[in-house]
C-alpha positions in Angstrom: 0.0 0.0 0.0 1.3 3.4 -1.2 0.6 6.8 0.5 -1.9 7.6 -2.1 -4.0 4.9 -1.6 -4.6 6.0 1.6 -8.0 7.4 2.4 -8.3 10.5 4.1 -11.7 10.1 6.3 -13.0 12.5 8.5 -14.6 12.7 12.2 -16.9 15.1 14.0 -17.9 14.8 17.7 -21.6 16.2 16.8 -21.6 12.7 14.2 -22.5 9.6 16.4 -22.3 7.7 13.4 -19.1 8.7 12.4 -18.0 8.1 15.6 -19.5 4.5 15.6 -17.5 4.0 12.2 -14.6 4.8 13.6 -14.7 2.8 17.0 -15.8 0.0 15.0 -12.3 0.4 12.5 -10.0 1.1 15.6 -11.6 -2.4 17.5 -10.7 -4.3 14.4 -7.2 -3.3 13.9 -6.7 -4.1 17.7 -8.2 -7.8 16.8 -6.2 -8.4 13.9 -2.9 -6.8 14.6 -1.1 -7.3 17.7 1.7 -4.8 17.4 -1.3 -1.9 17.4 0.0 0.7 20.5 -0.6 4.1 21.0 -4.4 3.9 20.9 -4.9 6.2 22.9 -2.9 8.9 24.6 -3.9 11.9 26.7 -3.0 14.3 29.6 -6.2 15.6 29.8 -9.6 16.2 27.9 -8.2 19.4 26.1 -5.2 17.2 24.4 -6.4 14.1 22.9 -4.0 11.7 20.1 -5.2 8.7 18.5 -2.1 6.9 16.6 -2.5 4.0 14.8 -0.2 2.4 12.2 -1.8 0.9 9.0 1.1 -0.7 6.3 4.6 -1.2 6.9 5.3 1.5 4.2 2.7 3.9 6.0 3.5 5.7 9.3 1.2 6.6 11.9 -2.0 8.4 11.7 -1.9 11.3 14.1 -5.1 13.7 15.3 -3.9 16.3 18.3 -6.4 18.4 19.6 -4.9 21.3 21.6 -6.5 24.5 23.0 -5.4 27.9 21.7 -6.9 31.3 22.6 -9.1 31.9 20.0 -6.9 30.3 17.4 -8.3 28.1 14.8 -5.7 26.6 11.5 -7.7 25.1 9.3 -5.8 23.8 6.0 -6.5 21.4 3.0 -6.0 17.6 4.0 -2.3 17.5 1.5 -1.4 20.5 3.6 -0.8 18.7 6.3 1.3 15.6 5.4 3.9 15.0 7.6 2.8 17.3 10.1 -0.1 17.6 13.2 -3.3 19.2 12.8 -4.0 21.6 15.9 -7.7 22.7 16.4 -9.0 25.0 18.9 -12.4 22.8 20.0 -13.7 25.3 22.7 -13.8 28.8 20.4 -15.6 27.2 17.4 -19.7 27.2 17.2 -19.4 23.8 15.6 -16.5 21.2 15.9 -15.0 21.0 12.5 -13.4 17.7 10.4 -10.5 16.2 11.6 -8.0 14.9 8.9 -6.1 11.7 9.2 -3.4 11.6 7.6 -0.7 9.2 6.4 2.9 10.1 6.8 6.3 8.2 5.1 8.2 6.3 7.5 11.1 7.8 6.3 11.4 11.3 6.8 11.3 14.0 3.4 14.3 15.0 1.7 15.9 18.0 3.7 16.3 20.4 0.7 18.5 23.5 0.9 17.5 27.7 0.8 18.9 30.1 -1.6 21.6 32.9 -0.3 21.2 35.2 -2.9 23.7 38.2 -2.8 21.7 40.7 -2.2 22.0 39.8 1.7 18.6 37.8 1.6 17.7 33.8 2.3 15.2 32.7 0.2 12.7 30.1 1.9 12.6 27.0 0.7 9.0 24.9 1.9 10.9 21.7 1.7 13.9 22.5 3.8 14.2 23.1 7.7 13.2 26.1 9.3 15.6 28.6 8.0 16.6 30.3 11.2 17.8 26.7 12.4 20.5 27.3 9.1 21.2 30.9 9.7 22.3 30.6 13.8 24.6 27.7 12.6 26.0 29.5 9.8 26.7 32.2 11.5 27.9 30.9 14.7 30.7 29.2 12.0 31.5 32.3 10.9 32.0 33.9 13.6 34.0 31.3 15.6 36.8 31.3 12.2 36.5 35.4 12.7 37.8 34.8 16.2 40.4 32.0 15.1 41.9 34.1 11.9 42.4 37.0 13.8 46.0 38.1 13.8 47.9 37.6 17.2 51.3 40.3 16.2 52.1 42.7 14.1 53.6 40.4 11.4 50.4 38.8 10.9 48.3 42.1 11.0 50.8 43.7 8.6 50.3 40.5 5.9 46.2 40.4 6.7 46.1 44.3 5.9 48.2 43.6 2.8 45.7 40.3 2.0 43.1 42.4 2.2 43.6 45.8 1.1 46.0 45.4 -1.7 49.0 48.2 0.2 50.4 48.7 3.0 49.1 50.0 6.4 49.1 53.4 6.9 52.2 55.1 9.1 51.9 54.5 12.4 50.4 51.4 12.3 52.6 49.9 15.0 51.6 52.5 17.4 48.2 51.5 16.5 48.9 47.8 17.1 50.6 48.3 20.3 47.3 50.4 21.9 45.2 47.5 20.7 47.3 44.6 22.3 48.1 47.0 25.7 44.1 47.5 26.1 42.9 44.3 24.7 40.9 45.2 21.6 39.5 41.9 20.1 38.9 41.3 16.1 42.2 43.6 15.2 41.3 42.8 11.7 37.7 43.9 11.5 38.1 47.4 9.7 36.6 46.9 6.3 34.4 49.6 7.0 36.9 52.2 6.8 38.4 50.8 3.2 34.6 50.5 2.3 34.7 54.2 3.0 37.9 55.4 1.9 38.5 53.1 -1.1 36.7 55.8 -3.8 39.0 58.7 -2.8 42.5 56.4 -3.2 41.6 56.2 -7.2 41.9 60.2 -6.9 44.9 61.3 -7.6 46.8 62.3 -4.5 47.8 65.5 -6.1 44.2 66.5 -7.5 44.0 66.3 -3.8 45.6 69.4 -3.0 45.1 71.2 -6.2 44.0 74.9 -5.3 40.9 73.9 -6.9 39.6 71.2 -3.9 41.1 72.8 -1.4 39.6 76.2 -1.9 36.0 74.0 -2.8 36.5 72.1 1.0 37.0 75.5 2.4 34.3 76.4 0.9 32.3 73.5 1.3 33.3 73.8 5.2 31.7 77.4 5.2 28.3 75.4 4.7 25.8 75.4 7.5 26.8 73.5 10.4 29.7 71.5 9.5 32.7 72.1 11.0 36.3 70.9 10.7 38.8 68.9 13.0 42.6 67.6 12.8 46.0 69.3 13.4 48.7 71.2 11.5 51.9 69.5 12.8 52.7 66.0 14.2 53.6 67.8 17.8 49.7 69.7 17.6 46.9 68.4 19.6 43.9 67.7 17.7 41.4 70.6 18.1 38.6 71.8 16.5 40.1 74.0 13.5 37.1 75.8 12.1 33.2 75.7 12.1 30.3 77.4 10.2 27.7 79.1 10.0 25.3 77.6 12.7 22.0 77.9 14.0 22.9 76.1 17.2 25.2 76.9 19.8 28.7 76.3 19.2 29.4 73.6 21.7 26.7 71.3 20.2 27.6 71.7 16.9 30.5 70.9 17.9 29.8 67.9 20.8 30.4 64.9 18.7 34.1 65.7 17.4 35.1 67.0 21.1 33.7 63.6 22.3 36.0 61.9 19.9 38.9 64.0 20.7 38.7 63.5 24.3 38.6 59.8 24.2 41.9 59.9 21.8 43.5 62.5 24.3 42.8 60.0 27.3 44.4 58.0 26.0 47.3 59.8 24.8 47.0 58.2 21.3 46.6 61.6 19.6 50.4 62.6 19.2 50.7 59.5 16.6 48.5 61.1 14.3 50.1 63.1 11.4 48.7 66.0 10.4 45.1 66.1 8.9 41.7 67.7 8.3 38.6 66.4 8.2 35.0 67.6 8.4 32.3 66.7 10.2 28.2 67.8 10.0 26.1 68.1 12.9 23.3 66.5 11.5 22.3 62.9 12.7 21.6 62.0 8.5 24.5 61.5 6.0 24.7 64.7 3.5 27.0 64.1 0.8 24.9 61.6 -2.0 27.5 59.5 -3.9 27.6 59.9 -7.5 28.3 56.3 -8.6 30.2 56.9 -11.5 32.6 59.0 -10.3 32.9 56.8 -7.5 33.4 53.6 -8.9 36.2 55.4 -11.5 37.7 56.0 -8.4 37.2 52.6 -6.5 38.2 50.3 -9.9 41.6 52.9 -10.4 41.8 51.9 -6.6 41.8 48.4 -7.7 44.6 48.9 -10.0 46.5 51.0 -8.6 46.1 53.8 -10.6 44.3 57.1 -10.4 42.2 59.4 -12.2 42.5 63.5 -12.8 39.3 64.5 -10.7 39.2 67.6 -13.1 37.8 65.0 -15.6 34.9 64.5 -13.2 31.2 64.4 -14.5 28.4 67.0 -14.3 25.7 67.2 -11.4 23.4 64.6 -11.4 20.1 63.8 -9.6 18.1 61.5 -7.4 19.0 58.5 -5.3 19.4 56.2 -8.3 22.5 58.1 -9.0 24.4 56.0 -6.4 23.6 53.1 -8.0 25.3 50.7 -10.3 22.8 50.7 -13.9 22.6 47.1 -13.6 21.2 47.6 -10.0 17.2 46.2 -9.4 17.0 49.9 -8.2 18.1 51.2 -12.1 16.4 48.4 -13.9 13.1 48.5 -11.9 11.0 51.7 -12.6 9.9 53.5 -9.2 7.4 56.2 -9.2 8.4 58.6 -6.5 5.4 60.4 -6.3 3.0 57.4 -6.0 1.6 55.9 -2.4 3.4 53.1 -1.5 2.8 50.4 -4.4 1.8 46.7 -3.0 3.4 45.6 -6.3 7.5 46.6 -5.2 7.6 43.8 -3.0 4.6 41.4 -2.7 6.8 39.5 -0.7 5.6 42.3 2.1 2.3 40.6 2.1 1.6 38.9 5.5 -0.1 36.3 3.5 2.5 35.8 0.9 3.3 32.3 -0.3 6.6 30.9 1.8 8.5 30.3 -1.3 8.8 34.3 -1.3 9.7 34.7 2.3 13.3 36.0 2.8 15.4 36.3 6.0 18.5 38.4 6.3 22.1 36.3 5.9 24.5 39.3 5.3 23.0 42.4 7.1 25.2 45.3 5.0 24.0 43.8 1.6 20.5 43.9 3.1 20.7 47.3 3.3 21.5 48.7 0.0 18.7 50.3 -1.2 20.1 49.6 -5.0 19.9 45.9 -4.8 16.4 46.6 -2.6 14.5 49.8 -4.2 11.8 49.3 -1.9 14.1 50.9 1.4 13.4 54.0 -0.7 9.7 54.2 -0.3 10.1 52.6 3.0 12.6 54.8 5.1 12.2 58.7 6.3 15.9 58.9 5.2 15.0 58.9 1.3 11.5 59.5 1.5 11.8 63.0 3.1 13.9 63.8 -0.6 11.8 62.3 -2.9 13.7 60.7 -5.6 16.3 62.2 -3.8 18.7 65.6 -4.2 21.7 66.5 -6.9 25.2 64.6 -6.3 28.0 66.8 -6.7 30.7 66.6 -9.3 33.4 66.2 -6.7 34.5 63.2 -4.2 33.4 65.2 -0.9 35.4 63.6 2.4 33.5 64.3 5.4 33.0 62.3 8.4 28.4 62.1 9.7 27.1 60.3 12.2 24.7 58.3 9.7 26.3 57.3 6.5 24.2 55.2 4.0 24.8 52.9 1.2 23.8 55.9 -1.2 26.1 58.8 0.3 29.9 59.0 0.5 30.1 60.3 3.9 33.1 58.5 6.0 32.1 56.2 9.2 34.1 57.4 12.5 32.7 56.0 15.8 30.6 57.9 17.6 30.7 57.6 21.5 27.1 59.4 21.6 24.8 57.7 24.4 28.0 55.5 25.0 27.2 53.6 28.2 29.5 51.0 30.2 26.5 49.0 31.3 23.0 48.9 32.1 20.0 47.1 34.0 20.0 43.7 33.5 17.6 41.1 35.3 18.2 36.8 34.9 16.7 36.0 31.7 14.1 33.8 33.7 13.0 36.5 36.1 11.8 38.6 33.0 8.2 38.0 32.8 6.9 39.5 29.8 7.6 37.8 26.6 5.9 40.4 24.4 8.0 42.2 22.1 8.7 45.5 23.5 9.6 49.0 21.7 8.6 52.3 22.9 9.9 56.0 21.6 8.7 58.7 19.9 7.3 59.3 16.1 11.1 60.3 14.6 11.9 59.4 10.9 10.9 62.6 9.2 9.0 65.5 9.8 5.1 65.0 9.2 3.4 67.4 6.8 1.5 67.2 4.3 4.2 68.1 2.2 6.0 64.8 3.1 4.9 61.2 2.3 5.2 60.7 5.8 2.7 57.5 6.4 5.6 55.8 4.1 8.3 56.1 6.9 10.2 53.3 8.6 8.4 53.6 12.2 5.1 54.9 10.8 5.2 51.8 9.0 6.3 49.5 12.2 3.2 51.0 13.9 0.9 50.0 11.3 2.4 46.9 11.9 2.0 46.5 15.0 -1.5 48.0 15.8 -3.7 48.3 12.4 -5.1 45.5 10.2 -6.1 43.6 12.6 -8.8 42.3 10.7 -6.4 40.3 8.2 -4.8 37.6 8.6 -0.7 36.6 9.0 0.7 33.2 7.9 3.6 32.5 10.0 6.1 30.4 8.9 6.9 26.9 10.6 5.4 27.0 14.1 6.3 23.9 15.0 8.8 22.8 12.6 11.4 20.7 14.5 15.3 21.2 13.3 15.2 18.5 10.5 11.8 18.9 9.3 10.5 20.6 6.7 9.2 24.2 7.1 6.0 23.7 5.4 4.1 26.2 4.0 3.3 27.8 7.2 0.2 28.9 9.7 -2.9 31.1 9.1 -3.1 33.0 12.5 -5.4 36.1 12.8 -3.7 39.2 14.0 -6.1 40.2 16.2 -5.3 37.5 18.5 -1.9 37.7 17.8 -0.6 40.9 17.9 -2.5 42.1 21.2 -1.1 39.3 22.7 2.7 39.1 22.2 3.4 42.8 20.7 4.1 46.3 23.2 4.9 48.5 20.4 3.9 51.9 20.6 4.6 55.4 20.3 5.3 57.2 24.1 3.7 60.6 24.9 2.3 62.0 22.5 3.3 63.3 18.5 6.0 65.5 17.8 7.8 66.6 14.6 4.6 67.3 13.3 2.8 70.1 11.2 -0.3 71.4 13.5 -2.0 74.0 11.3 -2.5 71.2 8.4 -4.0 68.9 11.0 -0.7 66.0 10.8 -0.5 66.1 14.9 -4.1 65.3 15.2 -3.8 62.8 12.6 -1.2 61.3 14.4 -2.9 61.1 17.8 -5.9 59.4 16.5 -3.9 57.4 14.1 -2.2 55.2 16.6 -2.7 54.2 20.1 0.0 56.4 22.2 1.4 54.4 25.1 2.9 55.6 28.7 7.6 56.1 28.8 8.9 53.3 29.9 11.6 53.3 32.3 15.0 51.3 32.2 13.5 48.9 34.7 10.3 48.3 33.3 12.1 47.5 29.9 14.2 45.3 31.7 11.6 42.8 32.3 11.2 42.2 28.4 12.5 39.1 27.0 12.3 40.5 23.3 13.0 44.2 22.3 12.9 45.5 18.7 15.3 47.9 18.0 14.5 50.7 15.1 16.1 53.6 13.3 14.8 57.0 14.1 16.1 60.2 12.3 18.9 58.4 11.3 21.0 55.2 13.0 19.8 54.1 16.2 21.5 55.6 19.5 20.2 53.7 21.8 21.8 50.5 19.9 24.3 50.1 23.0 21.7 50.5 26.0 20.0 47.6 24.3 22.6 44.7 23.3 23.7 45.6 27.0 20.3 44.2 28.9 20.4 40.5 27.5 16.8 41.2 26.1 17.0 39.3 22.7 17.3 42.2 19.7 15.7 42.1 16.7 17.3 45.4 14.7 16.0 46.8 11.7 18.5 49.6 9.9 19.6 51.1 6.8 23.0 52.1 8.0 26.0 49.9 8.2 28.1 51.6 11.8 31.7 51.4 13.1 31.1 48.0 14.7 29.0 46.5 12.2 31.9 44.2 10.4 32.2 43.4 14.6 28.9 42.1 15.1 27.7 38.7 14.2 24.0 38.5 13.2 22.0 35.4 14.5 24.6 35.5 17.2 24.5 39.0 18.9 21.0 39.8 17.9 18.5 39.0 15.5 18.7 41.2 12.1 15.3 42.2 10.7 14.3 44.1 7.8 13.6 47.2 7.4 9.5 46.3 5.9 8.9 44.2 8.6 7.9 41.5 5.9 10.0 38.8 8.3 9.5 40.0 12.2 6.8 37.6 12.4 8.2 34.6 11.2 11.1 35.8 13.8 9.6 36.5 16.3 7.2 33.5 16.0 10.4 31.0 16.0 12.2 32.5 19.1 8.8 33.4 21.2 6.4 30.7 20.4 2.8 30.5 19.6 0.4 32.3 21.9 0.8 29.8 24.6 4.6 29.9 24.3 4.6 26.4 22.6 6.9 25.9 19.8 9.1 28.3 20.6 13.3 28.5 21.7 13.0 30.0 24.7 16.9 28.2 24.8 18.1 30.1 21.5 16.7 33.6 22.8 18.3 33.5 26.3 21.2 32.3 24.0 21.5 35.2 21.8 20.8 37.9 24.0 23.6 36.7 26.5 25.8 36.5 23.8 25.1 40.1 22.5 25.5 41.5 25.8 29.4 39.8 26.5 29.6 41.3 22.8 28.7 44.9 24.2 31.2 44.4 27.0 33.7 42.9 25.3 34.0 44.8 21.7 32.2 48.3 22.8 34.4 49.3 25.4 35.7 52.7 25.0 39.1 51.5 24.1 37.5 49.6 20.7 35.8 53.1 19.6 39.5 54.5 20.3 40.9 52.2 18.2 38.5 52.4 15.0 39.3 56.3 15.0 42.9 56.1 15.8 43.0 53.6 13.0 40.7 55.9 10.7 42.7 59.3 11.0 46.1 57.4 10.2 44.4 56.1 7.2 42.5 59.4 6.3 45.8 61.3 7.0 47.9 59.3 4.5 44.9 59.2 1.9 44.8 62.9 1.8 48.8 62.9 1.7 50.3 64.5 -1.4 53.1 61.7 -0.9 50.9 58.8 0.1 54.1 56.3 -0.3 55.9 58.2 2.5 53.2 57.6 4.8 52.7 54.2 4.5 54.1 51.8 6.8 57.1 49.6 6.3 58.2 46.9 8.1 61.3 46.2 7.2 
């Protein structure tokens, strides 16, 4: 007997005869078959299994009946093969069919998911649960991170060169001898800074300092609120050399730089630093859009070793797909930037999508690129407060924000902002609430009605979070043990979902907001606006979403540092990012949402907290705080700037060669 000549029969309590038929079958097989077992197996009258075995080549036949609040998962019979049925008897006005079903003896092919490079896994129905893949992948990964890293200065010297393609910059050794006197793990983790840095080394070094650039940075310095660190000779201390035209008081404009400054002066790594200057802006958002032509010239003459005469540089140019390569989905895919939000750029969005288009983040930075994924800009307050997004200058622009983006050139430095040594942080199993938790204020852009605010990145969380819940969510295998197939998920309806196991709101009440054209009051009725939270009543959260606001989030730190179990949705790659190990340190999650409830729904559990991995989520979130203690001290953010001013220093050398370092 084969699986399909199996018949799938039926049963309902309210049917006597059916019932009857039944009995009558099961008294048979007990007659006629002496290895029967299993008849019968219960804990109590709300969690009955019959199991029954029918062929050699058949397994058994499986009914559970288990009580969830107000949750019913009703499917097609083949839906169901090789899996349980669950039914919630006491919340339906009449008991429904039960399938039996007939499962192989020998388990189903394991089959694998697709990495594609654009950062994202793409779900495959017939493998295992794709979170089981990602926390074992990564956990590889980041055990050889640990195991390559270099343990002297010969081996950093021949990883740089591995890596890079040159030597380290001069002073290298001084650099190498603060990170093995204080400790600093993961010597070898500063792509960022080449990521950031690689355009300008196709420029040549004397375009550099042509009177040309220099009097355009001075003049580009004169701008509002930027202003302009570094020192004129070796013996100088780094000050603050100029700043602009400001609106704000001096000493804020200035706060982040003299932060940075102080922690490389308290140090005393400062005096190693050749001369240099660099500017900074104020503003939390990156400013300087990348014109991708210009700066992959520059980044493939990199490549080569070569440069290029930045005189021969290209006319302005506009909007965010100007960053972009033209063979980017973000060129090739036609956006209208005036449109509401179309449900067509990424049905994959749609809570009831089919799980062969469910994705999950494997490579974070990838994931953020909003030229392999167009849909970040109509998703995120960073592009959609500029429409299709402002004019790129003709120049290679080096100035240090505190939020650079995969569309802007601005450099990476390591801010200490909201820097904190550590926080609150009760035993995992005295937290009681297993909700996920996020509370702050309506940031992202400014709401007008001259902005497409309702597109934004936490407008959109609160949508999902507190409307819609009418519709349904299909959540992906609840359930699924590691070796078994995914399956092609769970119908759950969100109003008894998201009540249950979300505390996501907005604190207080709306700011950044237009009142004469009514967007405050639109706001306030738009969304229900919850009571602060303190750092102790956070603390009893198992699971805490953390999300971008104006620009990258500050309160990053404060978070990783409670053990709470992170799930982080961002657009912009930081300092520490090539540091920190997703599905290890925290959970990454993307910036639509489209996967938080699969997420969520694998770590938490259903809504009685069956199914979940309570184990894995203690796991992680201990993990990501020994991270924050280990690799965020301030002697790590002293060593990514130290390290990023002797490489800026030589880049922006007339005689880059001489300010190299040589070994020998």
């Amino acid at each position: 007997m084969t699986l399909r000549n199996i018949n799938v029969l039926s049963l309902s309590r309210r049917s006597p005869r059916r019932r009857f038929v039944l009995i009558s079958a099961l008294c048979l097989v007990v007659l006629f078959r002496s290895h029967l077992r299993n008849i019968l197996s219960a804990n109590d009258t709300t969690n009955i299994a019959f199991k029954t075995f029918i062929e050699p080549l058949a397994a058994p036949v499986t009914i559970v009946r288990t009580q969830y609040p107000k949750e019913t998962v009703v499917q097609q019979p083949a839906h169901y093969v090789g899996q349980q049925v669950h039914l919630n008897w006491e919340e339906l006005e009449e008991e429904p069919e039960v399938f039996f079903k007939a499962e192989a003896t020998e388990s189903l092919p394991i089959l694998d998911h697709r990495y594609q490079p654009n950062g994202l896994l793409a779900v495959n129905p017939k493998g295992q649960h794709p979170i089981y893949d990602l926390i074992e992948r990564n956990e590889a990964a980041w055990q050889v991170k640990l195991q390559k890293a270099s343990r002297n200065l010969h081996e950093a010297v021949i990883e740089y060169q591995r890596r890079y393609g040159r030597e380290p910059p001069k002073g290298f050794d001084k650099w190498w001898q603060f990170v093995q006197e204080h400790n600093v793990q993961l010597p070898d983790e500063y792509d960022q800074i080449h990521r950031d840095l690689e355009g300008f080394w196709g420029v040549d070094p004397q375009d550099l300092q042509t009177v040309d650039l220099q009097a355009f940075q001075l003049r580009f310095e004169l701008e509002k609120d930027i202003y302009t660190i570094g020192k004129l000779d070796i013996h100088d201390p780094i000050t603050v050399l100029n700043t602009s035209d400001t609106s704000m008081p001096v000493a804020e404009l200035v706060e982040t730089g003299n932060n940075i400054i102080a922690m490389l002066k308290k140090f005393d790594v400062d005096q190693y630093i050749p001369p240099f200057r660099v500017m900074f802006s104020a503003y939390d958002n990156p400013v300087v859009p990348k014109n991708w032509e210009i700066w992959n010239e520059g980044v493939e003459h990199a490549k080569k070793g070569t440069t290029f005469p930045l005189s021969n540089s290209r006319t302005f140019t506009r909007g965010w797909r100007s960053s972009c390569d033209p063979q980017s989905p973000a060129l090739t895919a036609p956006i209208d930037f005036s449109a509401p939000y179309p449900d067509n750029l990424r049905p994959s969005a749609d809570p009831m999508a089919p799980i062969n288009q469910r994705t999950f983040i494997h490579d974070h930075v990838a994931a953020m690129d909003p030229c392999q994924h167009p849909h970040l800009l109509r998703r995120h307050g960073q592009y959609v407060a500029h429409n299709e997004g402002p004019a790129g200058p003709n120049y290679l622009i080096p100035l240090i924000s505190l939020s650079p983006s995969p569309l802007h050139m601005d450099i990476t430095a390591a801010i200490p902002m909201n820097w904190i040594e550590d926080v609150y942080n009760p035993e995992w199993d005295a937290r009681t609430d297993e909700r996920l938790h996020w509370r702050g204020a309506n940031t992202g852009v400014y709401h007008a009605n001259f902005y497409q605010w309702d597109l934004t990145h936490r407008i959109n969380m609160m949508r999902w979070a507190q409307l819609g819940w009418s519709s349904t969510l299909r959540i992906l295998g609840l359930g699924a043990k590691r070796g078994e197939r995914v399956g092609e998920g769970t119908v759950v309806h969100k109003t008894r979902w998201a009540p249950a196991t979300l505390d996501i709101g907005f604190a207080g009440e709306p700011i950044a907001c237009e009142k004469e054209d009514g967007t405050c009051d639109a706001l306030a009725d738009m969304f229900e606006w919850k009571k602060k939270v303190s750092v102790e009543e956070a603390g009893n959260y198992k699971y805490t979403l953390d999300m971008d606001g104006n620009a990258w989030s500050s309160r990053f730190k404060r978070l990783i540092t409670t053990s709470s179990c992170i799930f982080k949705a961002t657009v912009y790659p930081e300092w520490f990012t090539d540091r920190l190990q997703p599905w290890v340190h925290y959970v990454p999650v993307q910036m639509d949402l489209s996967d938080l409830w699969d997420s969520f729904a694998f770590f938490r559990g259903d809504l009685n907290g069956d199914h979940g991995h309570d184990d894995l989520s203690k796991k992680i979130g201990a993990q990501g705080r020994d991270w924050s203690l280990k690799y965020w001290r301030e002697e790590d953010i002293v060593a990514y700037n130290f390290r990023l001013f002797l490489e800026y220093a030589r880049l922006m050398s007339s005689d880059r060669e001489s300010m190299s370092y040589h070994s020998h």
